[in-house]
Backbone as JSON, one array per atom type, in Angstrom:
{
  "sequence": "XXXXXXXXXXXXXXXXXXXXXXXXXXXXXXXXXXXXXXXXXXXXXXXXXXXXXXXXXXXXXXXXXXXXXXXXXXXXXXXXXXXXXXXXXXXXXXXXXXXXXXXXXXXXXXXXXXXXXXXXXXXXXXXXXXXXXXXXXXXXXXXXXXXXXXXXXX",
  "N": [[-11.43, -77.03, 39.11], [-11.5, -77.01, 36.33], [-12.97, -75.18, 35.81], [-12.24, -72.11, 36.59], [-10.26, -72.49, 34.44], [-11.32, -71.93, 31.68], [-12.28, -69.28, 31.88], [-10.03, -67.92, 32.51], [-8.1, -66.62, 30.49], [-5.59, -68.55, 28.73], [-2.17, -68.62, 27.91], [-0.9, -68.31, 25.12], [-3.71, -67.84, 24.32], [-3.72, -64.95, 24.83], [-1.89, -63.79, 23.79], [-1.69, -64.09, 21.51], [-4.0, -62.37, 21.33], [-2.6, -59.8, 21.51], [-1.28, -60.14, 19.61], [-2.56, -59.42, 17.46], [-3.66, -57.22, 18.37], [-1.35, -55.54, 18.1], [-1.07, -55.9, 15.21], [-3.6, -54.51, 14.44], [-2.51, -52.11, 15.28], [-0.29, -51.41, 14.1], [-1.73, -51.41, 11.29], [-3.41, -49.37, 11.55], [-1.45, -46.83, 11.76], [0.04, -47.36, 8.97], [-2.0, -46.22, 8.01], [-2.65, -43.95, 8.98], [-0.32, -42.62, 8.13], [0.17, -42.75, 5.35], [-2.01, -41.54, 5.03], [-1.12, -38.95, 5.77], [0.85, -38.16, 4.31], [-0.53, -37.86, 1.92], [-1.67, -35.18, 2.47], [0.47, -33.76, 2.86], [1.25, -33.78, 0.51], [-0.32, -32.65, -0.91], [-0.88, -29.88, 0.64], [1.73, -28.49, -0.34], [1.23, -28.57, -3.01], [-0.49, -26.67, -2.73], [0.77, -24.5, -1.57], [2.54, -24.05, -3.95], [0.43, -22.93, -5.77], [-0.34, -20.86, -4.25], [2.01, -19.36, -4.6], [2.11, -19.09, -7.5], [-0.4, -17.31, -7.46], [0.13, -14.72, -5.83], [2.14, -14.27, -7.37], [0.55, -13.44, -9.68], [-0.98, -11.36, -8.57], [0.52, -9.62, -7.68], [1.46, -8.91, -10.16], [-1.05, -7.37, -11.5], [-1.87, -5.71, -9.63], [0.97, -3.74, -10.45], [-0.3, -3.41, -12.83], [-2.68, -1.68, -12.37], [-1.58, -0.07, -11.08], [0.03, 1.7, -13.32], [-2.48, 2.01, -14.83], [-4.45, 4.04, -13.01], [-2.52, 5.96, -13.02], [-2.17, 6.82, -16.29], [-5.11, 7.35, -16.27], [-5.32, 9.64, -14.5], [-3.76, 11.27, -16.24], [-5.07, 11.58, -18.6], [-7.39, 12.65, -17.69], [-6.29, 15.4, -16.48], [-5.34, 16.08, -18.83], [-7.66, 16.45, -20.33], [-8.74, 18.59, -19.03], [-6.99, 21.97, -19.25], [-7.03, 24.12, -17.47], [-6.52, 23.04, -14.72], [-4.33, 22.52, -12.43], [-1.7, 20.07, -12.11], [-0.38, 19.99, -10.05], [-1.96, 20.1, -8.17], [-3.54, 17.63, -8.14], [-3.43, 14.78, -7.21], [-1.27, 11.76, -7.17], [-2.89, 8.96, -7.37], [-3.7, 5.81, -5.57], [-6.31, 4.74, -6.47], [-9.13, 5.32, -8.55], [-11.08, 6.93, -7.26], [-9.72, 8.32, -5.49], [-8.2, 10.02, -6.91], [-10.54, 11.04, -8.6], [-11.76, 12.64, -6.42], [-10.01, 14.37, -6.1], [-9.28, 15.95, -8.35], [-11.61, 17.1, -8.44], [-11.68, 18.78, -6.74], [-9.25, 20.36, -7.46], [-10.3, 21.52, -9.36], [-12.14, 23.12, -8.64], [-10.82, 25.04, -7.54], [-9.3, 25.73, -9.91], [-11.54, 27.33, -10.93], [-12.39, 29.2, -8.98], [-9.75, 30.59, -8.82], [-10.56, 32.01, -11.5], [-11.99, 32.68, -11.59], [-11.98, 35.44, -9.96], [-9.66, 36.36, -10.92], [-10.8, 37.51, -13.24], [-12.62, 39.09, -12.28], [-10.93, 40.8, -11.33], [-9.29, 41.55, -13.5], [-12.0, 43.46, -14.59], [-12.04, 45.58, -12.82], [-9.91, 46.83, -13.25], [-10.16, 47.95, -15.68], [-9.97, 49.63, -18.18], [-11.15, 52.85, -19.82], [-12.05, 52.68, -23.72], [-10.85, 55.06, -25.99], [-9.4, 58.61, -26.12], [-7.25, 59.79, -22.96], [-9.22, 61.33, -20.02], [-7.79, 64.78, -20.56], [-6.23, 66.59, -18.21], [-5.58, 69.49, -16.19], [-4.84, 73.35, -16.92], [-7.42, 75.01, -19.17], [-6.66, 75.7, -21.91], [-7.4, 77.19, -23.73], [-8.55, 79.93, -23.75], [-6.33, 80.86, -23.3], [-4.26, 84.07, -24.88], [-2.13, 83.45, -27.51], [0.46, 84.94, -26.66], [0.23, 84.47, -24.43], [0.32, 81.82, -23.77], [2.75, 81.16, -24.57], [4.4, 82.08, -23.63], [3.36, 80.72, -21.0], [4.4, 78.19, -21.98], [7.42, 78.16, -21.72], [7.8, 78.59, -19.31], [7.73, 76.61, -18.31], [9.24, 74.97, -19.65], [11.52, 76.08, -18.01], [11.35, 75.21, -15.45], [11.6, 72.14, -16.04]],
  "CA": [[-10.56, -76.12, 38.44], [-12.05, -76.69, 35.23], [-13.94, -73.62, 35.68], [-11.18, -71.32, 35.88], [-9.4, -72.65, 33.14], [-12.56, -71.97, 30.67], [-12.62, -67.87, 33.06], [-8.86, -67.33, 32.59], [-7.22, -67.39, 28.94], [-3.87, -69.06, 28.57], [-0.71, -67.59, 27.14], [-1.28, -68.71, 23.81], [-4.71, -66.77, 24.2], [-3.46, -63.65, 25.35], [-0.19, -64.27, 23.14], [-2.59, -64.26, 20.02], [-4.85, -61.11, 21.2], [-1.41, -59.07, 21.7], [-0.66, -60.01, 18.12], [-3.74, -58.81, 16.54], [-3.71, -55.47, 18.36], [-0.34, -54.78, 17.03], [-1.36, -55.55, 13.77], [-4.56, -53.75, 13.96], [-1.98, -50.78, 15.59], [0.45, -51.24, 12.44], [-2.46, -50.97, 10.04], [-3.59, -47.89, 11.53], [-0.15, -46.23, 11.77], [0.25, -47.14, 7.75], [-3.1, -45.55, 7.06], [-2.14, -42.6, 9.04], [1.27, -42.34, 7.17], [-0.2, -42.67, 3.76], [-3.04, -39.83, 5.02], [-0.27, -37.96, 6.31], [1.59, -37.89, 2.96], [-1.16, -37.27, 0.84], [-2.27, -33.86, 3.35], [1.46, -32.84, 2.91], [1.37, -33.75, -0.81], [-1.58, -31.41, -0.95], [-0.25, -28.73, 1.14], [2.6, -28.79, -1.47], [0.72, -28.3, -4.08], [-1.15, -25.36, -2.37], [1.9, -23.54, -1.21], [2.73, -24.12, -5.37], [-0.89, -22.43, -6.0], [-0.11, -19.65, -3.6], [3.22, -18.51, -5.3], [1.6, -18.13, -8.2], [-1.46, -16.49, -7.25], [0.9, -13.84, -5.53], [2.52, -13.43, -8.65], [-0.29, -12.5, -10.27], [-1.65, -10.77, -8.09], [1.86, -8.16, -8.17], [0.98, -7.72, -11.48], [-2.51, -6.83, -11.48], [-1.41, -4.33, -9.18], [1.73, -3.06, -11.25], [-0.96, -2.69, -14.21], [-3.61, -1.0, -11.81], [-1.06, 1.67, -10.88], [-0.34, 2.17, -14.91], [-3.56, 2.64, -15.26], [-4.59, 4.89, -12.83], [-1.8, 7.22, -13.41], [-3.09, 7.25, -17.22], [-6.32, 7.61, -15.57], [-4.95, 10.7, -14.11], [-3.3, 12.05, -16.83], [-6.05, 11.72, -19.47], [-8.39, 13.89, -16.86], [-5.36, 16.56, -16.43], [-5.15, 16.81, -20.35], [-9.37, 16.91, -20.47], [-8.9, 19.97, -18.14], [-5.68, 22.34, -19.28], [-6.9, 24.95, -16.7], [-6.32, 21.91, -13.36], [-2.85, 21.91, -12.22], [-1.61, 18.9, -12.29], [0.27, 19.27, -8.76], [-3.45, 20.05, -7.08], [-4.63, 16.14, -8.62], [-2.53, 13.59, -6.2], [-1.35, 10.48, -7.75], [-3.21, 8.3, -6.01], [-3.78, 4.12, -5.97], [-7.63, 4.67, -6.37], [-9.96, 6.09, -9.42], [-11.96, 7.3, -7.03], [-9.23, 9.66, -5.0], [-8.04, 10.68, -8.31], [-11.49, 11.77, -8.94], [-11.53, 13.87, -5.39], [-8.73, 15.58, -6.1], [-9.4, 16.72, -9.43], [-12.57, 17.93, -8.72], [-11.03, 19.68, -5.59], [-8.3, 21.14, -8.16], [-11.44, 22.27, -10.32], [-13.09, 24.17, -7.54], [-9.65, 25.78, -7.29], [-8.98, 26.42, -10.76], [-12.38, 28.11, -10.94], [-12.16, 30.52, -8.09], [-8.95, 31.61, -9.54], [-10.34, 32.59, -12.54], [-13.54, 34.32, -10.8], [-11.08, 36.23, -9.02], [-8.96, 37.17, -12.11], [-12.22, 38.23, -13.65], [-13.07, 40.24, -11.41], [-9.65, 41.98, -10.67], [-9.83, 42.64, -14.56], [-13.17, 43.78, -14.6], [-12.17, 46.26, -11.79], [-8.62, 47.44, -13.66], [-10.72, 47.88, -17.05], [-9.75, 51.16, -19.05], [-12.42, 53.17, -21.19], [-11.76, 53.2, -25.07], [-10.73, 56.26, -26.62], [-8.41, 59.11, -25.32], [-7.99, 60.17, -21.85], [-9.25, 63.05, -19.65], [-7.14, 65.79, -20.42], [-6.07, 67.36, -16.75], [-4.83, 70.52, -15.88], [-5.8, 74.31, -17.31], [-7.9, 75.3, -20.15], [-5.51, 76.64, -22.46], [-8.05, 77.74, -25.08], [-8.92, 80.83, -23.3], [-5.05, 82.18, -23.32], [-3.77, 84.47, -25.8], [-0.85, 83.17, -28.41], [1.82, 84.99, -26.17], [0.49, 83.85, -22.92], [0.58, 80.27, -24.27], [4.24, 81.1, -25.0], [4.96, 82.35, -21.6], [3.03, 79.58, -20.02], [5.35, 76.68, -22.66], [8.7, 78.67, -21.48], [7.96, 78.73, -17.75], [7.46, 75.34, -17.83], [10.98, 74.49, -19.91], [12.61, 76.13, -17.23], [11.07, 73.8, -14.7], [12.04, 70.87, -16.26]],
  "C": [[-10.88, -75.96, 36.98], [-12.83, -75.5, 34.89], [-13.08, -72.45, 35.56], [-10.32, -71.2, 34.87], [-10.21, -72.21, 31.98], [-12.7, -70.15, 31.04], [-11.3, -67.38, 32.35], [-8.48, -67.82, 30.97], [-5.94, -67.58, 28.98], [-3.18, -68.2, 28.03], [-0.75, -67.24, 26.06], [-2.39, -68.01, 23.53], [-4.3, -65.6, 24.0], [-2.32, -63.08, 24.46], [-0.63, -63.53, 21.73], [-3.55, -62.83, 19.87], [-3.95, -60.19, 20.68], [-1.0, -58.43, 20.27], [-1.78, -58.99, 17.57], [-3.91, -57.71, 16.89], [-2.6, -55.24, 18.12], [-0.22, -55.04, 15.75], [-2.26, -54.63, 13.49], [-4.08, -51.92, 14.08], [-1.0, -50.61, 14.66], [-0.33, -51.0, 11.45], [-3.12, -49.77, 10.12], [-2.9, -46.73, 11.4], [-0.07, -45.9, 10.05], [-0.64, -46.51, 7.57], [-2.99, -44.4, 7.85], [-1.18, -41.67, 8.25], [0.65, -42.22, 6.26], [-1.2, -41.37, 3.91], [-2.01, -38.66, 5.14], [0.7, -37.3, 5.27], [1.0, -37.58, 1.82], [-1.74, -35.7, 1.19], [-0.72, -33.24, 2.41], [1.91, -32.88, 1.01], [0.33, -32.03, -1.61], [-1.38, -30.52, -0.75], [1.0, -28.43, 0.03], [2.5, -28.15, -2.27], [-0.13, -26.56, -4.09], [-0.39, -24.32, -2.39], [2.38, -23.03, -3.04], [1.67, -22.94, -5.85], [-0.28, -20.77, -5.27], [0.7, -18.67, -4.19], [2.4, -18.2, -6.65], [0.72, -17.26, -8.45], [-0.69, -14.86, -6.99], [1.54, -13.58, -6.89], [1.73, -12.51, -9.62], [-1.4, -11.37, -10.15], [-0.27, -9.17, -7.9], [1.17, -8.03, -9.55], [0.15, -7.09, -11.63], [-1.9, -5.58, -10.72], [-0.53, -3.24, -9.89], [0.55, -2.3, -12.27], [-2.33, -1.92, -13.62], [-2.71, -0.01, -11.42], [-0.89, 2.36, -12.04], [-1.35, 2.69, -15.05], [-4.1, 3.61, -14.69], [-3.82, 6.15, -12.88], [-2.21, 7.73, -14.79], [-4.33, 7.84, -17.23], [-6.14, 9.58, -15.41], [-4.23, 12.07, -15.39], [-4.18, 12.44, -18.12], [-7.34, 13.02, -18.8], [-7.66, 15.37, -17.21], [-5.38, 16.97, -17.86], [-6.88, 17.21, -20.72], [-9.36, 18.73, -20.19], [-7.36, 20.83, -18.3], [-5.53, 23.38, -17.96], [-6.61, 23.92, -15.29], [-4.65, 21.87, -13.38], [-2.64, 21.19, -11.87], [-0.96, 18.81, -10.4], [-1.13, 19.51, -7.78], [-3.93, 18.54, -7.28], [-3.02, 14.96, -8.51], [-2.3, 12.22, -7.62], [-1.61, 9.5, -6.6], [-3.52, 6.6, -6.29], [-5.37, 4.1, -6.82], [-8.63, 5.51, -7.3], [-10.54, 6.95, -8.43], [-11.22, 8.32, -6.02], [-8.65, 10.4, -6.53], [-9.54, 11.77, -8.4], [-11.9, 12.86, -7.76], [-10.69, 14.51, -5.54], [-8.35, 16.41, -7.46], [-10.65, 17.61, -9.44], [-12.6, 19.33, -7.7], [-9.86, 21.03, -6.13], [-9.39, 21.94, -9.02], [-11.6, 23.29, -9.94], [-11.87, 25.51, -7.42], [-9.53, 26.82, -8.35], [-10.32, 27.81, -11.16], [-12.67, 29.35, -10.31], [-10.74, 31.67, -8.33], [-9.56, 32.31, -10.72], [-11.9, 33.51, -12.43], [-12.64, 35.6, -10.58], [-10.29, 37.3, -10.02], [-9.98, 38.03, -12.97], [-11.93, 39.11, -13.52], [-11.94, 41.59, -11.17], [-9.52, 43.03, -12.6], [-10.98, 43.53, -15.07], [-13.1, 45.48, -14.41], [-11.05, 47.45, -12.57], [-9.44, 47.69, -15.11], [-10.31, 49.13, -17.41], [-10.65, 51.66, -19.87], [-11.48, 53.28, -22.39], [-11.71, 54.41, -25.21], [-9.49, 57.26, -25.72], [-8.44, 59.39, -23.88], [-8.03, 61.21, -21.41], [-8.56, 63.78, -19.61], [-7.27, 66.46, -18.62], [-4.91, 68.65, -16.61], [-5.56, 71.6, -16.97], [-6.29, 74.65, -18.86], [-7.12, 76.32, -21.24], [-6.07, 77.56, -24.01], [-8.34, 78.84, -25.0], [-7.78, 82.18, -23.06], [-5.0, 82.32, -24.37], [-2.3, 83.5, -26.49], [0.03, 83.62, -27.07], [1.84, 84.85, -25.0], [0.52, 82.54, -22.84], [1.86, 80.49, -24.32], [5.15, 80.91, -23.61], [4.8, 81.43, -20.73], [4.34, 78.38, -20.46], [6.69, 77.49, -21.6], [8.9, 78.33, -20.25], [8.36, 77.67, -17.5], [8.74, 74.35, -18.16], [11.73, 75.11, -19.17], [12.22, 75.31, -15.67], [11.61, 72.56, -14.82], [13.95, 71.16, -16.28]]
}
């Protein structure tokens, strides 16, 4: 029987392993816990980070809409002929800049157009064609006769 006794570990053996894996399972537990509190310390701190990032990230925006509306309105005063309701207020320099050059194209064809319509309506200098009969060719008292006829017309 000496041989099994030397095969098999006693109580006191087994008693003693027991211990040492629930210490070695308490010292892993604390060094989880302490990881676990420095993650959520961290996270913490991030969430902290976040809020203010977001804050400053509203502003930037607030002062990027300022500006492109200045943006917008510095163009509109460049150009007096661009109506201002053809040139969008828009988030983006770069629709701003489509839609002013879109209002351009506009303002330009109006003023072809107006040109042209005055061009067309133009009047000659000086007096205009006399119409109706040659009155140089009547006598004095048929000029008289002709004025008279004509005040009883009216």
């Amino acid at each position: 029987m000496t041989r099994k006794e030397t095969t098999d570990p006693g109580p006191e053996e087994r008693l003693a392993e027991v211990v040492a894996q629930v210490e070695g399972l308490q010292s892993a537990a604390a060094e989880a816990g302490a990881r676990a509190e420095s993650a959520e310390a961290e996270l913490s701190a991030a969430r902290g980070q976040i809020s203010v990032l977001e804050g400053e990230v509203s502003d930037v925006r607030t002062r990027l809409t300022a500006a492109t509306l200045k943006y917008r309105e510095a163009k509109l005063a460049a150009a007096p002929d661009v109506l201002p309701e053809l040139v969008p207020e828009a988030e983006t320099l770069e629709e701003i800049d489509r839609g002013f050059e879109a209002a351009q194209r506009v303002a330009t064809r109006l003023r072809q157009r107006i040109e042209e319509e005055r061009q067309s309506a133009r009047v000659p200098a000086g007096a205009p064609v006399r119409r109706g009969a040659d009155l140089s060719v009547l006598s004095p008292s048929e000029k008289i006769k002709l004025g008279l006829l004509e005040l009883g017309r009216r």
